[in-house]
C-alpha positions in Angstrom: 28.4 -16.8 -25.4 29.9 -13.5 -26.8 34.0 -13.2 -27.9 33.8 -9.6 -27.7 34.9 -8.1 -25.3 32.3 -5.5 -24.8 29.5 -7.9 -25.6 30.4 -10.0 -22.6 31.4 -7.0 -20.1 28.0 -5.5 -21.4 26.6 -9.5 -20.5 27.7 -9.3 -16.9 26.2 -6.1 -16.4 22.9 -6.6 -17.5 22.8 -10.1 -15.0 24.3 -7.8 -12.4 21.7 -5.5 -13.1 18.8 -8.2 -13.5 19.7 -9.5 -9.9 19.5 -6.2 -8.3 16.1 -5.7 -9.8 15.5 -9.1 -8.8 15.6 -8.0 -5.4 14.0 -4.9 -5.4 10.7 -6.7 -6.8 10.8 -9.0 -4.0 11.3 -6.4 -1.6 8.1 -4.6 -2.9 6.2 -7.8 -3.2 7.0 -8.6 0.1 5.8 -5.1 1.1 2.3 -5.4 -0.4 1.7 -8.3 0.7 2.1 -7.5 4.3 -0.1 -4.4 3.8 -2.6 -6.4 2.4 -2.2 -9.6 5.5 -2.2 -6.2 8.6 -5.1 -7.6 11.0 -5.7 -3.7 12.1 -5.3 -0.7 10.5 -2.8 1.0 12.6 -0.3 -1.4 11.5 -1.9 -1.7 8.1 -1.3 2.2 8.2 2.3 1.9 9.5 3.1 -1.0 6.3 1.5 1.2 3.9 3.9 4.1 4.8 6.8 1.6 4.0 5.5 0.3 1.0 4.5 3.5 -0.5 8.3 4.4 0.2 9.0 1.6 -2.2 6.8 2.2 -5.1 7.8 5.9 -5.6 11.7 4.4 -5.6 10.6 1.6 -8.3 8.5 4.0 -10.3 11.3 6.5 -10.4 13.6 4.4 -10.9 11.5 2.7 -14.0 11.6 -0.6 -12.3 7.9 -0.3 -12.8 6.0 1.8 -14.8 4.6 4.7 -13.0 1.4 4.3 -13.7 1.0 1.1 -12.2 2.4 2.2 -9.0 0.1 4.7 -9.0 -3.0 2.5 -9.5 -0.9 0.1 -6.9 -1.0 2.5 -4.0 -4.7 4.0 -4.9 -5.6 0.4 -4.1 -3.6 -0.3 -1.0 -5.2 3.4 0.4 -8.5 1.9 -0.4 -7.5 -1.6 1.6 -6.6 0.3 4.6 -9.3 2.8 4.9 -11.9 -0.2 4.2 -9.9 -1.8 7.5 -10.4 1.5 9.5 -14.0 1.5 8.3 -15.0 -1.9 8.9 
């Protein structure tokens, strides 16, 4: 436990911080996975427009690193056009 004082505001910030990211990997989790459970590709289409939404926000806002968003979404496109395909 800190005794400084700006060693245990800076404390609660970063657990404020860590919950809110938390969160936000959930959400996109969540979001993924529903894109990669869709039973058709319209609504595999329609989930994919949501969670592309929430990629770009994690990779910009470096709760992931771009580059595996990136790879993340190329592979969700290639899920739903195999669904349109097939």
């Amino acid at each position: 436990m800190p005794n400084i004082k700006s060693a245990k505001k800076r404390m609660e910030l970063g657990q404020k911080w860590a919950a809110r990211n938390r969160v936000a990997r959930s959400r996109l989790r969540t979001a993924v996975k529903r894109v990669r459970q869709a039973e058709d590709a319209e609504t595999a289409q329609t989930r994919l427009r949501d969670a592309e939404s929430l990629l770009d926000r994690a990779a910009r806002k470096r709760l992931l690193h771009p580059n595996k968003v990136a790879r993340m979404k190329s592979r969700l496109q290639q899920h739903v056009k195999e669904l349109q395909e097939g």
